[in-house]
matplotlib code that plots the C-alpha trace (Angstrom):
import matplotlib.pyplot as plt

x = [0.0, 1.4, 2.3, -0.6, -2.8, -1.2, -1.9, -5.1, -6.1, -4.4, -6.5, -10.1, -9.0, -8.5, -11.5, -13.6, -12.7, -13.2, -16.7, -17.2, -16.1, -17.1, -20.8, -21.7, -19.8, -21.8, -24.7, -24.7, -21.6, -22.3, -21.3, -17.9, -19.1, -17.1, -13.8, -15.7, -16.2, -19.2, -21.3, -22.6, -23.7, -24.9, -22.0, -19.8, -21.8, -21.4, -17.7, -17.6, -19.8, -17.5, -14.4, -14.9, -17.8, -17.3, -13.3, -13.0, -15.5, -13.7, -10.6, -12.7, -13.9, -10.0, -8.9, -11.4, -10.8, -7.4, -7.5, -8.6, -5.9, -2.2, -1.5, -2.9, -1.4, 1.4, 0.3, -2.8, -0.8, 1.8, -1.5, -2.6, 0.8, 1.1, -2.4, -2.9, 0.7, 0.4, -2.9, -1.4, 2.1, -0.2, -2.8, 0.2, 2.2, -1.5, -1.7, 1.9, 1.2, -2.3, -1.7, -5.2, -3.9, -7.4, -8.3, -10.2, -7.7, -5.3, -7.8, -7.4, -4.1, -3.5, -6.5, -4.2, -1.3, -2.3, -3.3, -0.4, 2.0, -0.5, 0.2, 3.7, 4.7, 2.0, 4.1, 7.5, 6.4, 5.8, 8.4, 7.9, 7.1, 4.4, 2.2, 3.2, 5.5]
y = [0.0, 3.5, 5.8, 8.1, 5.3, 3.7, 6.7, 7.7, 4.1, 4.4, 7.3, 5.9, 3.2, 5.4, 7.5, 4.4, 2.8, 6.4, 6.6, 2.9, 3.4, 7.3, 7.4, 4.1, 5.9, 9.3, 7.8, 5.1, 6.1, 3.5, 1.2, 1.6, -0.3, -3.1, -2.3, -1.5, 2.1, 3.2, 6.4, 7.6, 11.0, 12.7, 14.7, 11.5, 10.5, 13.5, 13.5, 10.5, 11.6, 14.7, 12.8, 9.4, 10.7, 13.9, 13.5, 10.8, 11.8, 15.0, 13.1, 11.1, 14.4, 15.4, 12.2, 11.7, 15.6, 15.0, 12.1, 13.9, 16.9, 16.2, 19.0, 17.3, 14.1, 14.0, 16.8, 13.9, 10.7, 12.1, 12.5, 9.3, 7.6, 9.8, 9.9, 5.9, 5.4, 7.8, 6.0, 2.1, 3.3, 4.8, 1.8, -0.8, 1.3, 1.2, -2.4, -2.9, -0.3, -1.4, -5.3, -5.1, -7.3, -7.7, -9.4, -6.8, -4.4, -6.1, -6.1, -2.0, -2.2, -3.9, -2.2, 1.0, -0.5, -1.4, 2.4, 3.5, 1.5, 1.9, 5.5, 5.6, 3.4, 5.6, 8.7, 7.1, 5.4, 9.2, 11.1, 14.9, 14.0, 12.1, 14.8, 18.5, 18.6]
z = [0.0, -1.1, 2.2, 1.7, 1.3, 4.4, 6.0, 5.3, 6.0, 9.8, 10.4, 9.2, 11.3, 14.3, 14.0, 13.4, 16.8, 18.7, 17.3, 18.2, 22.0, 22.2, 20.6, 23.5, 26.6, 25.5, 24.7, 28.2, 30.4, 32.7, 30.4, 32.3, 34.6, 32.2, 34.2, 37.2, 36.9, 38.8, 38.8, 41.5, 40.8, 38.0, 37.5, 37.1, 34.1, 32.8, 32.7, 31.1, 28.7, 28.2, 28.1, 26.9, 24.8, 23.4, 23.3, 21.4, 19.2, 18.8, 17.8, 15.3, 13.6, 13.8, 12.3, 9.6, 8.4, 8.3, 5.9, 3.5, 3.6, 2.6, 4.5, 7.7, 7.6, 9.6, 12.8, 12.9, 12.9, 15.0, 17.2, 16.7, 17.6, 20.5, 21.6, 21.8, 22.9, 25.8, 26.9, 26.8, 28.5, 31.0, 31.0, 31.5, 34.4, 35.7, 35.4, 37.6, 39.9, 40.4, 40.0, 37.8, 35.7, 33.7, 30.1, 29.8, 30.6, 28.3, 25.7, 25.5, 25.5, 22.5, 20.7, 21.6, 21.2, 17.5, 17.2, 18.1, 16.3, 12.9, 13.7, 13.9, 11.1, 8.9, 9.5, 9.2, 5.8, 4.6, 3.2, 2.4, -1.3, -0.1, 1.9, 2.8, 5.5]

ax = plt.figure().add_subplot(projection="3d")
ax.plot(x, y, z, "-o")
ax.set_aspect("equal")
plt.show()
């Protein structure tokens, strides 16, 4: 697959699994009850609404916008590689630190490790003939 391709691709990818974890968590937050989340108060559904909703879903829109703009490639997979890499370092150092050594848990991390490492290999593929710098 050609590196814009590749790339474009990595992102549709991305923004496809934020919509499919961000539209249920706005839509039903206590579906964190999966991982044993629970919400007591309003205002703790509404955070997860605001940030495992309307975040991810904000990334989505990012990600899918910038699939379509040379010019936007690499800023959003650098995102993408950092975004999903920064969640699974943290969700592993969790998992020592924690000892909540989960499949579920495990699960997410290599759904975000996949992300990131689709990310990062995306952007290294590209060269600067490939999409504006």
């Amino acid at each position: 697959m050609r590196p814009v391709r590749f790339a474009r691709f990595s992102l549709l990818v991305a923004a496809l699994g934020l919509v499919g974890f961000g539209v249920p968590l706005l839509v039903a937050p206590s579906l964190m009850g999966v991982v044993g989340i629970g919400l007591g108060r309003a205002a703790a559904a509404t955070e997860i609404r605001a940030f495992y909703g309307g975040l991810e879903l904000g990334l989505a829109a990012f990600f899918f916008a910038a699939a379509r703009r040379d010019a936007w490639l690499r800023p959003a997979l650098f995102a993408q590689a950092a975004g999903f890499g920064g969640i699974v370092a943290a969700r592993l150092a969790g998992i020592v630190v924690d000892g909540s050594a989960e499949p579920m848990l495990f699960l997410f991390a290599a759904v975000e490790g996949t992300g990131a490492l689709l990310g990062a290999i995306a952007l290294r593929r590209l060269t600067r003939g490939d999409a504006a710098a």
